[in-house]
PyMOL Python script that loads the backbone (N, CA, C, O; Angstrom):
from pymol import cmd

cmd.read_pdbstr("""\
ATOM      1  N   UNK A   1      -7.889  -0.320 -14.089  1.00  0.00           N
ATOM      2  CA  UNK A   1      -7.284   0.969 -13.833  1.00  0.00           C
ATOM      3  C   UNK A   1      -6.921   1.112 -12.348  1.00  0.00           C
ATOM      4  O   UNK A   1      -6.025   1.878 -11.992  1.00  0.00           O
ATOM      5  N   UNK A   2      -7.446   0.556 -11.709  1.00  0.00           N
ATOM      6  CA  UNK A   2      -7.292   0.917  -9.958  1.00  0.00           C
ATOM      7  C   UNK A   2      -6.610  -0.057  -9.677  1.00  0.00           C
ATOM      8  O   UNK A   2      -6.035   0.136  -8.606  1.00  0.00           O
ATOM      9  N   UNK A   3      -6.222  -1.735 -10.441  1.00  0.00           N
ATOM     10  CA  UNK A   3      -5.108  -2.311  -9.844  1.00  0.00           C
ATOM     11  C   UNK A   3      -4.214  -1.299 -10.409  1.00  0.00           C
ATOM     12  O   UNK A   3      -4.060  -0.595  -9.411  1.00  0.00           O
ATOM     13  N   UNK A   4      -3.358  -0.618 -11.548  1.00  0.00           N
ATOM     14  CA  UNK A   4      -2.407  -0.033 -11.556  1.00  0.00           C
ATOM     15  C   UNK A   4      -2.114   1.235 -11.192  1.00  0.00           C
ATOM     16  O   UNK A   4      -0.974   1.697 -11.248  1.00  0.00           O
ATOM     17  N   UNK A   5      -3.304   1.975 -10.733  1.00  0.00           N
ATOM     18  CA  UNK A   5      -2.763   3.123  -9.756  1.00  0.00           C
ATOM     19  C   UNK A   5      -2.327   2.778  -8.216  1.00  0.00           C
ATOM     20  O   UNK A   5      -1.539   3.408  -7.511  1.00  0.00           O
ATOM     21  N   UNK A   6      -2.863   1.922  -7.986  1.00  0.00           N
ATOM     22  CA  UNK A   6      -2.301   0.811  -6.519  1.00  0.00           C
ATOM     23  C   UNK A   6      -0.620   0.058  -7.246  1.00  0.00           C
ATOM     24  O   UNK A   6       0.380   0.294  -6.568  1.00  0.00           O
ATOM     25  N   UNK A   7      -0.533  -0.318  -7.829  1.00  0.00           N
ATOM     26  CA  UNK A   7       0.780  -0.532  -8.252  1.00  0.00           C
ATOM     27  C   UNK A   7       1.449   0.411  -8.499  1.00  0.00           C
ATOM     28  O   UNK A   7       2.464   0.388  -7.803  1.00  0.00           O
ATOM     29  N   UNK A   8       1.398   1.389  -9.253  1.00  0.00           N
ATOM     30  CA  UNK A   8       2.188   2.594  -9.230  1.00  0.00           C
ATOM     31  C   UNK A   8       2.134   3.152  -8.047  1.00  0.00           C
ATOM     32  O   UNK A   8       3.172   3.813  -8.015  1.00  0.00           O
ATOM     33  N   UNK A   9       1.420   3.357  -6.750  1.00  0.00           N
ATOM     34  CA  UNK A   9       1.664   3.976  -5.789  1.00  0.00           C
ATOM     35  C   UNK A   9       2.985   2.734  -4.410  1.00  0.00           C
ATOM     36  O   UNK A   9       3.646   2.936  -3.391  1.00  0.00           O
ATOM     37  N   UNK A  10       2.642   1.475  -5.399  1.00  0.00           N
ATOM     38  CA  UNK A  10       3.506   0.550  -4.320  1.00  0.00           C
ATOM     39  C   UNK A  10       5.173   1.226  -5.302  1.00  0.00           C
ATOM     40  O   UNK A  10       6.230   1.472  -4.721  1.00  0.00           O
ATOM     41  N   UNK A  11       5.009   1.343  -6.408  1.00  0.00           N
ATOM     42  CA  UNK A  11       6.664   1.639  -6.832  1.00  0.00           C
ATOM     43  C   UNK A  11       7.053   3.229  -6.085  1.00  0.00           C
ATOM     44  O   UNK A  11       8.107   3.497  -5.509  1.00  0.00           O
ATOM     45  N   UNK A  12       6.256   3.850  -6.226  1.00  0.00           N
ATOM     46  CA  UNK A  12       6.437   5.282  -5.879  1.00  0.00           C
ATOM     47  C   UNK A  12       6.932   5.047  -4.085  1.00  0.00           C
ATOM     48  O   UNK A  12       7.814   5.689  -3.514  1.00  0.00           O
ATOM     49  N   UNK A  13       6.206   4.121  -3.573  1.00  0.00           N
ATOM     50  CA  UNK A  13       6.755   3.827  -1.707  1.00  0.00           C
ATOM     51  C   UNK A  13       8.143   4.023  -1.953  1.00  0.00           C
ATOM     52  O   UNK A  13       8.762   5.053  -1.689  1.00  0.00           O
ATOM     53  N   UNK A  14       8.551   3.110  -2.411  1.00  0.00           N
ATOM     54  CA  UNK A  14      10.180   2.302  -2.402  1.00  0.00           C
ATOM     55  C   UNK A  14      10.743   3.637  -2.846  1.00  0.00           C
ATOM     56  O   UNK A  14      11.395   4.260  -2.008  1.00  0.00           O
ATOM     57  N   UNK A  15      10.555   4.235  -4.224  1.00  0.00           N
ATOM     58  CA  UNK A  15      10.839   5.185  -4.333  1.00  0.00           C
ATOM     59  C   UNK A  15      11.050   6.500  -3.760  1.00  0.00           C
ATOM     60  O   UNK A  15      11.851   7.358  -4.131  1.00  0.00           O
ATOM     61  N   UNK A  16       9.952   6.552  -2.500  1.00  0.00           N
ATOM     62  CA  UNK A  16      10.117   7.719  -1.611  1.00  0.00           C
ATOM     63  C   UNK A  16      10.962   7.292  -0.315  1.00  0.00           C
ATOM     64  O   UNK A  16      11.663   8.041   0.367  1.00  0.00           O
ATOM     65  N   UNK A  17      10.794   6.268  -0.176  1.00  0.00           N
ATOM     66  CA  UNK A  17      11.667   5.517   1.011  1.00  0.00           C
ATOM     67  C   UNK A  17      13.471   5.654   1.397  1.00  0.00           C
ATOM     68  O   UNK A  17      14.200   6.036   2.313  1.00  0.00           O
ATOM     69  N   UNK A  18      13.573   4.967  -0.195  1.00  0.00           N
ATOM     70  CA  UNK A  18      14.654   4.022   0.076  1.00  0.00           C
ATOM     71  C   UNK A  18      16.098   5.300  -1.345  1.00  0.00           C
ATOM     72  O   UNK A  18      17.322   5.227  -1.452  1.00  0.00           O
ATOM     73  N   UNK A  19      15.128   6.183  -2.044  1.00  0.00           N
ATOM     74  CA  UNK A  19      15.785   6.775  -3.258  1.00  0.00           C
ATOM     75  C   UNK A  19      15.751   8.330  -2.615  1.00  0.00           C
ATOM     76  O   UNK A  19      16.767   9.000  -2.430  1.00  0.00           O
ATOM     77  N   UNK A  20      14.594   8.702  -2.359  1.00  0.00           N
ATOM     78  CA  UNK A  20      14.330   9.878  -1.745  1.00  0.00           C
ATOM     79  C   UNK A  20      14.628  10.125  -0.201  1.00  0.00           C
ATOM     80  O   UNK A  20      14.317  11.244   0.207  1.00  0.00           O
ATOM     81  N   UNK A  21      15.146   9.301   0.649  1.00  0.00           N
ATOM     82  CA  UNK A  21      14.815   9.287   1.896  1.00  0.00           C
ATOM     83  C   UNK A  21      13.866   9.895   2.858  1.00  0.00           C
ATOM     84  O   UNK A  21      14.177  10.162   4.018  1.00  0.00           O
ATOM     85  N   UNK A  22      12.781  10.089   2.375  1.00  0.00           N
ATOM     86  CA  UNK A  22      11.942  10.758   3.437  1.00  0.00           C
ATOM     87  C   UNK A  22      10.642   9.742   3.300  1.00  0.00           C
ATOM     88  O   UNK A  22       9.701   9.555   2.528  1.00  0.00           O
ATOM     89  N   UNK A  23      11.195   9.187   4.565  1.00  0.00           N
ATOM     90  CA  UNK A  23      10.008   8.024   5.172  1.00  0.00           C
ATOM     91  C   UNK A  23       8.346   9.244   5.429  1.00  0.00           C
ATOM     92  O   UNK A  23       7.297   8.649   5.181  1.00  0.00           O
ATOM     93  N   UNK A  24       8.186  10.659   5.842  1.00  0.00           N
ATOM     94  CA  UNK A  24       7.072  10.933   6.509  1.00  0.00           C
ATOM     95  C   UNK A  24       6.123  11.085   4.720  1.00  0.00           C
ATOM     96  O   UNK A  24       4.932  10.807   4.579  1.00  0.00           O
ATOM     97  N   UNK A  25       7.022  11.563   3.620  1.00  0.00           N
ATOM     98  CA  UNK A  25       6.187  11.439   1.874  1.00  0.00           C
ATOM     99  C   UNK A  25       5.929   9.575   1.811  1.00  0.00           C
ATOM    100  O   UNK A  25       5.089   9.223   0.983  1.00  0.00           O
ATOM    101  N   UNK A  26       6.494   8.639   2.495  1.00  0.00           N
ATOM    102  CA  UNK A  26       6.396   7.464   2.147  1.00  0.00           C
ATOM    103  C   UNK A  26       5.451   6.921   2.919  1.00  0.00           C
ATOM    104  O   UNK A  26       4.715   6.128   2.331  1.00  0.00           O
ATOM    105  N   UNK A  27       5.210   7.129   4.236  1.00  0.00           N
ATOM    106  CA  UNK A  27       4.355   7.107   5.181  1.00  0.00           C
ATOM    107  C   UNK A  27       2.486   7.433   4.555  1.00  0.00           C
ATOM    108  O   UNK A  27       1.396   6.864   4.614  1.00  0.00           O
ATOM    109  N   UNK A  28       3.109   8.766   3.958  1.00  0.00           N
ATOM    110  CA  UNK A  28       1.485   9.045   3.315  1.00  0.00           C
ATOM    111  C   UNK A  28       1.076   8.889   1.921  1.00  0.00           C
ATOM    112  O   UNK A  28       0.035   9.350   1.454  1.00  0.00           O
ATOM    113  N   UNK A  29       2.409   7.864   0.952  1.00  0.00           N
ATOM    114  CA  UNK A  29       2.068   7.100   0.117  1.00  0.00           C
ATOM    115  C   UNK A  29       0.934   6.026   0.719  1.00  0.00           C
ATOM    116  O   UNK A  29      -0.274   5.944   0.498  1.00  0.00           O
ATOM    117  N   UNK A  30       1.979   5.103   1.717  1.00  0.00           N
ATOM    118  CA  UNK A  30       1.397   3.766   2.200  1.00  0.00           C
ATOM    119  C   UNK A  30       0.149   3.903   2.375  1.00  0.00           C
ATOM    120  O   UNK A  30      -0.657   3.003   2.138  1.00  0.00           O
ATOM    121  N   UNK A  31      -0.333   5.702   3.062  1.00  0.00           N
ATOM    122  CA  UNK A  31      -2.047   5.174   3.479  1.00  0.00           C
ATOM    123  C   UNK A  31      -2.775   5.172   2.626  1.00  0.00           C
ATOM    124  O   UNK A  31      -3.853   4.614   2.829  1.00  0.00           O
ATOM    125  N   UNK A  32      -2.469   5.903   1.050  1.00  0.00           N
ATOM    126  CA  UNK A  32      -2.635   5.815  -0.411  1.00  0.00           C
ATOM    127  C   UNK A  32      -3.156   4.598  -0.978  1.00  0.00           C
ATOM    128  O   UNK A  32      -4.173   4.142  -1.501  1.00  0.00           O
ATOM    129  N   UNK A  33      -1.494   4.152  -0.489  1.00  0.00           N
ATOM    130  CA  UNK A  33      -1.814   2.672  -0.862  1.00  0.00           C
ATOM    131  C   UNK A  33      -3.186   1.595  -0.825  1.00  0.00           C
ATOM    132  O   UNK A  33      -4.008   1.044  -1.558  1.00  0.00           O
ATOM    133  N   UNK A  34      -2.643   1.789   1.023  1.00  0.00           N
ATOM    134  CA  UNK A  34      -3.584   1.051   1.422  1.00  0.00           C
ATOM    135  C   UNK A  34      -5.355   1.289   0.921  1.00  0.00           C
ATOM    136  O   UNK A  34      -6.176   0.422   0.621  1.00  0.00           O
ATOM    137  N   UNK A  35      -5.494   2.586   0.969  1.00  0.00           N
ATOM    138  CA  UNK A  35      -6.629   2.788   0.523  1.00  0.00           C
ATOM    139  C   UNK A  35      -7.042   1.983  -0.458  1.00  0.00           C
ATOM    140  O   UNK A  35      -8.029   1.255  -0.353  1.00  0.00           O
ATOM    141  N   UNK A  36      -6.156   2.080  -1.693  1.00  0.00           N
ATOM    142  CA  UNK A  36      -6.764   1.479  -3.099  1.00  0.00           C
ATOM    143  C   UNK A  36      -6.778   0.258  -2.890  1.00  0.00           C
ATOM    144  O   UNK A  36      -7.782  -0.435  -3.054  1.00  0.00           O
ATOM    145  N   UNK A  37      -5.549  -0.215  -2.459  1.00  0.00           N
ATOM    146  CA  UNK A  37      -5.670  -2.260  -2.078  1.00  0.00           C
ATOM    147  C   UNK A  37      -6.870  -2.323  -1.347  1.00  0.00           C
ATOM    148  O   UNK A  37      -6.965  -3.542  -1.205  1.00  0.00           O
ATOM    149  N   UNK A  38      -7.812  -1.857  -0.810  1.00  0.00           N
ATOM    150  CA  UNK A  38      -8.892  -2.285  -0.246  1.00  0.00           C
ATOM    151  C   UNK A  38      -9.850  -1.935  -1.562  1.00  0.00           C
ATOM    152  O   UNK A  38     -10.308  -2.817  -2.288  1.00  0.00           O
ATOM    153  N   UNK A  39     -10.015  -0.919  -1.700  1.00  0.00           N
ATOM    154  CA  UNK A  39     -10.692  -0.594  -3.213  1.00  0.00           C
ATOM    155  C   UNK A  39     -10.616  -1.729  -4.190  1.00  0.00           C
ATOM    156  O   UNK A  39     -11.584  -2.389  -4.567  1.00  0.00           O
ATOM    157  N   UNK A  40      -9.145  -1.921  -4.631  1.00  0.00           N
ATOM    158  CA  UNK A  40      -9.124  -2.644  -5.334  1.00  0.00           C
ATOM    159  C   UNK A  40      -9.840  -4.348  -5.195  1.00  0.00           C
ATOM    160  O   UNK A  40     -10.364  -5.089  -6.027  1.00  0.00           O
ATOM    161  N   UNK A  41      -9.498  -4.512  -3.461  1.00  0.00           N
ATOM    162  CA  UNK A  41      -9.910  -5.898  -3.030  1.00  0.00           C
ATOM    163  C   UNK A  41     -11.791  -5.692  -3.402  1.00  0.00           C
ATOM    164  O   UNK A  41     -12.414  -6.404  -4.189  1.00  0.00           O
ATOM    165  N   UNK A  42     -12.337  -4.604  -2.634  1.00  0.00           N
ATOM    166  CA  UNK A  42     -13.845  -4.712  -3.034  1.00  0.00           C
ATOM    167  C   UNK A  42     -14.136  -5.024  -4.427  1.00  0.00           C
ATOM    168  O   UNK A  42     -14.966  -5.820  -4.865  1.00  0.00           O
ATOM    169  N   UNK A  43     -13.403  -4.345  -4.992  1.00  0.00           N
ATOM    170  CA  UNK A  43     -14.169  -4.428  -6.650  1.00  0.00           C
ATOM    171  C   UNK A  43     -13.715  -6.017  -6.965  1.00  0.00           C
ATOM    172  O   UNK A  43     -14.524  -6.910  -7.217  1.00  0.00           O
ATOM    173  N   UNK A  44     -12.096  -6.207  -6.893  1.00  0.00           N
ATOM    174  CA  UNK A  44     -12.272  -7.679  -7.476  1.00  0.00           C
ATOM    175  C   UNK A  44     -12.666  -8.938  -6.986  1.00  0.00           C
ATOM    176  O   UNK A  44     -12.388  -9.997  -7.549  1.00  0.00           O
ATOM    177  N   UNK A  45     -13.546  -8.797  -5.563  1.00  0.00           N
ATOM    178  CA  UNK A  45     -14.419  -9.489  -5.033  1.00  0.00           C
ATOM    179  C   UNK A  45     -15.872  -9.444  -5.439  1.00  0.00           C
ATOM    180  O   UNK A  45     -16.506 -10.408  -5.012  1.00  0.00           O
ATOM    181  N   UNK A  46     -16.695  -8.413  -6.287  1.00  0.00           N
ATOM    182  CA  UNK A  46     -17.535  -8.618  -6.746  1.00  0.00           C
ATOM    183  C   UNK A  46     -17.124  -9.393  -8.092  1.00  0.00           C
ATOM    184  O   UNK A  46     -17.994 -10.247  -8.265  1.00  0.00           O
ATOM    185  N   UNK A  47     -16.441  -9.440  -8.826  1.00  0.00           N
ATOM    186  CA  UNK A  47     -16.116 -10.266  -9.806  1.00  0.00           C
ATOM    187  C   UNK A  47     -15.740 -11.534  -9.873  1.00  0.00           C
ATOM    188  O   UNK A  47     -16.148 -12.249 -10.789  1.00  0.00           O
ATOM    189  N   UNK A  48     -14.794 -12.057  -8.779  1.00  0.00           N
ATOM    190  CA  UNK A  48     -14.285 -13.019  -8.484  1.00  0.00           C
ATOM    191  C   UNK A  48     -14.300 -13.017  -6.926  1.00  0.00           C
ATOM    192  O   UNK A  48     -14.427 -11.839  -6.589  1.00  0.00           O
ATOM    193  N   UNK A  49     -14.236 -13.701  -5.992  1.00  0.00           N
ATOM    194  CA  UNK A  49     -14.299 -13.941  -4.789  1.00  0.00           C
ATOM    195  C   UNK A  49     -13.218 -14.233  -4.169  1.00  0.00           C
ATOM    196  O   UNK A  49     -12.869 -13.706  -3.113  1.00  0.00           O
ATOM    197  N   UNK A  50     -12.511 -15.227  -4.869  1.00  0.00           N
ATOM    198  CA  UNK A  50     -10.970 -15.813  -5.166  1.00  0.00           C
ATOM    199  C   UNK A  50     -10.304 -14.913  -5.369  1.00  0.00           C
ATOM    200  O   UNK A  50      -9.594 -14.622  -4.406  1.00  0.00           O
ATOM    201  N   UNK A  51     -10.166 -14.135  -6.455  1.00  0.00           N
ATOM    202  CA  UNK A  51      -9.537 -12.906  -7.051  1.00  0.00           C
ATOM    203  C   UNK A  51      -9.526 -11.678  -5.618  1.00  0.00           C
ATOM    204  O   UNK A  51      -8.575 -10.923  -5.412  1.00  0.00           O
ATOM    205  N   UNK A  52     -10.527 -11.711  -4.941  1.00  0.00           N
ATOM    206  CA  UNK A  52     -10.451 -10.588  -3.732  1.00  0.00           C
ATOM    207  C   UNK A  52      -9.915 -11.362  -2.659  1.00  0.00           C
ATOM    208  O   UNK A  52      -9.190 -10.732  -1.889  1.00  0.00           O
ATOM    209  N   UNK A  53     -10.034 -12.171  -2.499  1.00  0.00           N
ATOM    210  CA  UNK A  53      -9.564 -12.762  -1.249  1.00  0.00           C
ATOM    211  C   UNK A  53      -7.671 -12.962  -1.488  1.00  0.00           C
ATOM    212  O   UNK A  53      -6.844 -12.960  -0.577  1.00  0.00           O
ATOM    213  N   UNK A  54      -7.507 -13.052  -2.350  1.00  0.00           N
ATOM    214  CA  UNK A  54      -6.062 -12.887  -2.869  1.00  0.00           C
ATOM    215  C   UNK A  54      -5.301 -11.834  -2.527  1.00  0.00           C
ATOM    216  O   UNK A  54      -4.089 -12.039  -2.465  1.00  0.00           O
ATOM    217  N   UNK A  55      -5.856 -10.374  -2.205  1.00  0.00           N
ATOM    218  CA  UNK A  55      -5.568  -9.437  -2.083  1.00  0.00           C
ATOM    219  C   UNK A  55      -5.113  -9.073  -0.652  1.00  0.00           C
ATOM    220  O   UNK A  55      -4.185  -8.332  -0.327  1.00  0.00           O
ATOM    221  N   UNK A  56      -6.082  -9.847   0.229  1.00  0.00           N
ATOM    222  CA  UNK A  56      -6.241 -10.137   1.584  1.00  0.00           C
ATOM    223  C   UNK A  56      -4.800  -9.716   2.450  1.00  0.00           C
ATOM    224  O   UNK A  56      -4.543  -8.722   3.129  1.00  0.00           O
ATOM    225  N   UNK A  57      -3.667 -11.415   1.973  1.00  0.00           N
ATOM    226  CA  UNK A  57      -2.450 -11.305   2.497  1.00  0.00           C
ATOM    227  C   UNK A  57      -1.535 -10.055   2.205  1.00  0.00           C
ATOM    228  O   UNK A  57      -0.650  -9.788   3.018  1.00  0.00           O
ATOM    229  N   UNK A  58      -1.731  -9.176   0.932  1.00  0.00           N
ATOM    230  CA  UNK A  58      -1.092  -8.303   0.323  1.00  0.00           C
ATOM    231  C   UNK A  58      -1.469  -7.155   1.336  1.00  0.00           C
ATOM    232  O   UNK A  58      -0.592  -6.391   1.741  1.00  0.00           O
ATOM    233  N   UNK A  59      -2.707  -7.046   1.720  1.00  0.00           N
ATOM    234  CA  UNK A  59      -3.296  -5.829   2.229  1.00  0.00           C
ATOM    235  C   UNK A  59      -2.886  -5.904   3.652  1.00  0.00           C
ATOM    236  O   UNK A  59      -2.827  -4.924   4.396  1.00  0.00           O
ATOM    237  N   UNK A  60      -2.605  -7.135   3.991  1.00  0.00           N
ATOM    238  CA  UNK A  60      -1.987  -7.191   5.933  1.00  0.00           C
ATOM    239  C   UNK A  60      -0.341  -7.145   5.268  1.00  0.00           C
ATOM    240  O   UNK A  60       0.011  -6.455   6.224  1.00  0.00           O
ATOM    241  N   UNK A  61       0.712  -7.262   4.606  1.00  0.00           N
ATOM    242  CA  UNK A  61       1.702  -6.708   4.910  1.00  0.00           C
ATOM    243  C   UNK A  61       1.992  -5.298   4.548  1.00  0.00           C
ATOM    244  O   UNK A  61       2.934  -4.626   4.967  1.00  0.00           O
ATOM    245  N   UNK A  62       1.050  -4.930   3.706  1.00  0.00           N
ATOM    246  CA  UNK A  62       1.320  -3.213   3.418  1.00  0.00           C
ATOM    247  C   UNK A  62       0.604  -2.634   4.859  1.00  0.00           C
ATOM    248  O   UNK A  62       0.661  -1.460   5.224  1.00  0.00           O
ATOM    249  N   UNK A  63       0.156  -3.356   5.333  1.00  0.00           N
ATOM    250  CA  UNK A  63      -0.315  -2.156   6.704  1.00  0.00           C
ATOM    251  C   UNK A  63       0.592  -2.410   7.976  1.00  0.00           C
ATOM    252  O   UNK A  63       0.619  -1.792   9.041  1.00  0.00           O
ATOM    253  N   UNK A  64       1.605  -3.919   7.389  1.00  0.00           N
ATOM    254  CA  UNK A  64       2.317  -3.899   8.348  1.00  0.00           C
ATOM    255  C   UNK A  64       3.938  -3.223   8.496  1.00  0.00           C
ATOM    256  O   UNK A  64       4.683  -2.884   9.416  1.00  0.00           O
ATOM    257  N   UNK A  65       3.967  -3.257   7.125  1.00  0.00           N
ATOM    258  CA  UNK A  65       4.800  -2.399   6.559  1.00  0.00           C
ATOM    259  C   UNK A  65       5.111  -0.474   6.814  1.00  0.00           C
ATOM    260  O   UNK A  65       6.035   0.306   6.579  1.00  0.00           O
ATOM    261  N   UNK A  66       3.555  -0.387   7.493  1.00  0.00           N
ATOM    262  CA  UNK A  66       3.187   0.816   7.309  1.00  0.00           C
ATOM    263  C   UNK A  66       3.321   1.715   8.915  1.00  0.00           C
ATOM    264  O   UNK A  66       3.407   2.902   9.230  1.00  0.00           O
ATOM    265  N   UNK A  67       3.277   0.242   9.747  1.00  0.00           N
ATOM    266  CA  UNK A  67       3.829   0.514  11.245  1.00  0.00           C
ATOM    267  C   UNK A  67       4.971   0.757  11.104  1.00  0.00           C
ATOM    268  O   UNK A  67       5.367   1.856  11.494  1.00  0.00           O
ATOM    269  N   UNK A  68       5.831  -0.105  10.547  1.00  0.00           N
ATOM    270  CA  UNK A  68       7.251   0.077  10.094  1.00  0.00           C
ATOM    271  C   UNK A  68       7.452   1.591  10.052  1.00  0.00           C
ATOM    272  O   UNK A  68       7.796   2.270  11.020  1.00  0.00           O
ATOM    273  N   UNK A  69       7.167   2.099   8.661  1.00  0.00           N
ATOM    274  CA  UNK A  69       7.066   3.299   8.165  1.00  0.00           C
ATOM    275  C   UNK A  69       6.791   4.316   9.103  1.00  0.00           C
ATOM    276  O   UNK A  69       7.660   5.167   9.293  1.00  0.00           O
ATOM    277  N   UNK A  70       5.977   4.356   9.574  1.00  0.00           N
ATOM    278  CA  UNK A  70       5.467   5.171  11.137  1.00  0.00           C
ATOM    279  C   UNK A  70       6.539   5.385  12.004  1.00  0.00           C
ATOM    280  O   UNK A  70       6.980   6.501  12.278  1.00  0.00           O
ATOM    281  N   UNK A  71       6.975   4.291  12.452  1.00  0.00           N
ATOM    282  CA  UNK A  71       7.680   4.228  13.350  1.00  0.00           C
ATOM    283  C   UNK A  71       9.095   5.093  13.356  1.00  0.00           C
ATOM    284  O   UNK A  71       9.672   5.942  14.036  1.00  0.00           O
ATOM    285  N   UNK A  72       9.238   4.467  12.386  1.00  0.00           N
ATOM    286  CA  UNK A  72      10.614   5.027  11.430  1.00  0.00           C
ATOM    287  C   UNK A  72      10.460   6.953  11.511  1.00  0.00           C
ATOM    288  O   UNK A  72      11.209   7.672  12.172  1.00  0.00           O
ATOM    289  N   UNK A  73       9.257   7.445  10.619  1.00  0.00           N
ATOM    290  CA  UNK A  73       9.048   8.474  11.174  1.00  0.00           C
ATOM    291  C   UNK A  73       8.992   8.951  12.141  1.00  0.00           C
ATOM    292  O   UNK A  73       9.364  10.123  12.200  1.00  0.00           O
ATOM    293  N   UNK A  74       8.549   8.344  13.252  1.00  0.00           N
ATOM    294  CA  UNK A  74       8.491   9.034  15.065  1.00  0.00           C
ATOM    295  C   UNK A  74       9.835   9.006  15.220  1.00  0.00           C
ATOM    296  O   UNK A  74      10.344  10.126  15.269  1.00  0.00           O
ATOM    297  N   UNK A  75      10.561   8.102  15.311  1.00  0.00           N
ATOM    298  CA  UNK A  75      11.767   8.021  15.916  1.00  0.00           C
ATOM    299  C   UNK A  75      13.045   9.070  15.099  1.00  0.00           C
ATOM    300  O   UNK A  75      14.273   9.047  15.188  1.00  0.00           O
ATOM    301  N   UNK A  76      12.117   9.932  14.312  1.00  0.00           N
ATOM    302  CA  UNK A  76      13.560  10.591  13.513  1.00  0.00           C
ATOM    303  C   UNK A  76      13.223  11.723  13.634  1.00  0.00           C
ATOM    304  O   UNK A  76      13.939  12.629  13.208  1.00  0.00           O
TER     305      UNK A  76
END
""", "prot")
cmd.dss("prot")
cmd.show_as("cartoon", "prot")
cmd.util.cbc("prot")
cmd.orient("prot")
């Protein structure tokens, strides 16, 4: 259940981004996001180790993504 509310909140980004244009609703998706991708990474690291560590690279471009996003907001 918490990988797909973390997936539905990565479609809803793009969606507030790029359909809706307002980066500052997309901005406070991403920290959404990010939240659960760590959530999600804890839990599927008690199960699998492999399975959490997988999550790892996913969780450094959504936060890098998320400077992006920021930025984008300040500057507008």
């Amino acid at each position: 259940m918490l990988f797909c509310t973390q997936l539905f909140f990565n479609f809803l980004w793009s969606y507030l981004f790029f359909s809706v244009h307002n980066p500052l609703l997309a901005f406070i998706d991403i920290l959404i996001l990010i939240a659960l991708v760590f959530l999600t990474y804890k839990n599927f690291s008690k199960i699998n180790k492999t399975s959490g560590l997988l999550l790892i690279p996913y969780l450094a471009w959504i936060s890098f993504a998320s400077i992006i996003n920021l930025t984008i907001v300040l500057l507008n």
